[in-house]
C-alpha positions in Angstrom: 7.2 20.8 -8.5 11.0 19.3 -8.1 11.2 18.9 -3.8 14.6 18.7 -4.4 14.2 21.8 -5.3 12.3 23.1 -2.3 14.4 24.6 0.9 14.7 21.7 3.3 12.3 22.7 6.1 10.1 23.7 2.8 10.4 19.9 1.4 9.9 18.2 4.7 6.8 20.3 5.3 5.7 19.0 1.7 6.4 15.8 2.2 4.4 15.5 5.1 1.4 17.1 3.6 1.4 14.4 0.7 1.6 11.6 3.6 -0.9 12.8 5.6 -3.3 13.1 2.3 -2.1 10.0 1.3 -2.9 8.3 4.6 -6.2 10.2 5.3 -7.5 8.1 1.6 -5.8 4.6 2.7 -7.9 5.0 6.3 -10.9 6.6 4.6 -10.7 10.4 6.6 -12.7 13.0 4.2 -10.2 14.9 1.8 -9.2 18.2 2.5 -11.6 20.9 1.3 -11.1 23.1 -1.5 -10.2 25.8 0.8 -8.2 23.9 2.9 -6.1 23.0 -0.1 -5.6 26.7 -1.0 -4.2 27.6 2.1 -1.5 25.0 1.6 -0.7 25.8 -1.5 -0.6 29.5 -0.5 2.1 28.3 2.5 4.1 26.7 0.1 4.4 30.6 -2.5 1.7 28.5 -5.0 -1.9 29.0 -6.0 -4.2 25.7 -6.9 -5.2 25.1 -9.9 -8.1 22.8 -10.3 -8.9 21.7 -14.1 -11.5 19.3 -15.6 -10.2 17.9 -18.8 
């Protein structure tokens, strides 16, 4: 996904998602469940796709 592409308010939310994710694995915070990942993608018109290759 392009954020330039995303609606502005759309972009910042993203942007700040990937921080805080980023930041939670710097300061060693669990990850974000499985679920909890679905819901974001869901706020942000997506789906999550989880693959094993």
């Amino acid at each position: 996904m392009e954020i330039s592409r995303l609606p502005n308010t759309l972009a910042a939310c993203f942007v700040a998602l990937v921080d805080r994710m980023e930041n939670a694995l710097i300061v060693g915070v669990p990850s974000p469940s499985l679920s909890t990942l679905r819901k974001y993608a869901a706020a942000l018109g997506k789906r999550l796709e989880v693959r094993l290759v």
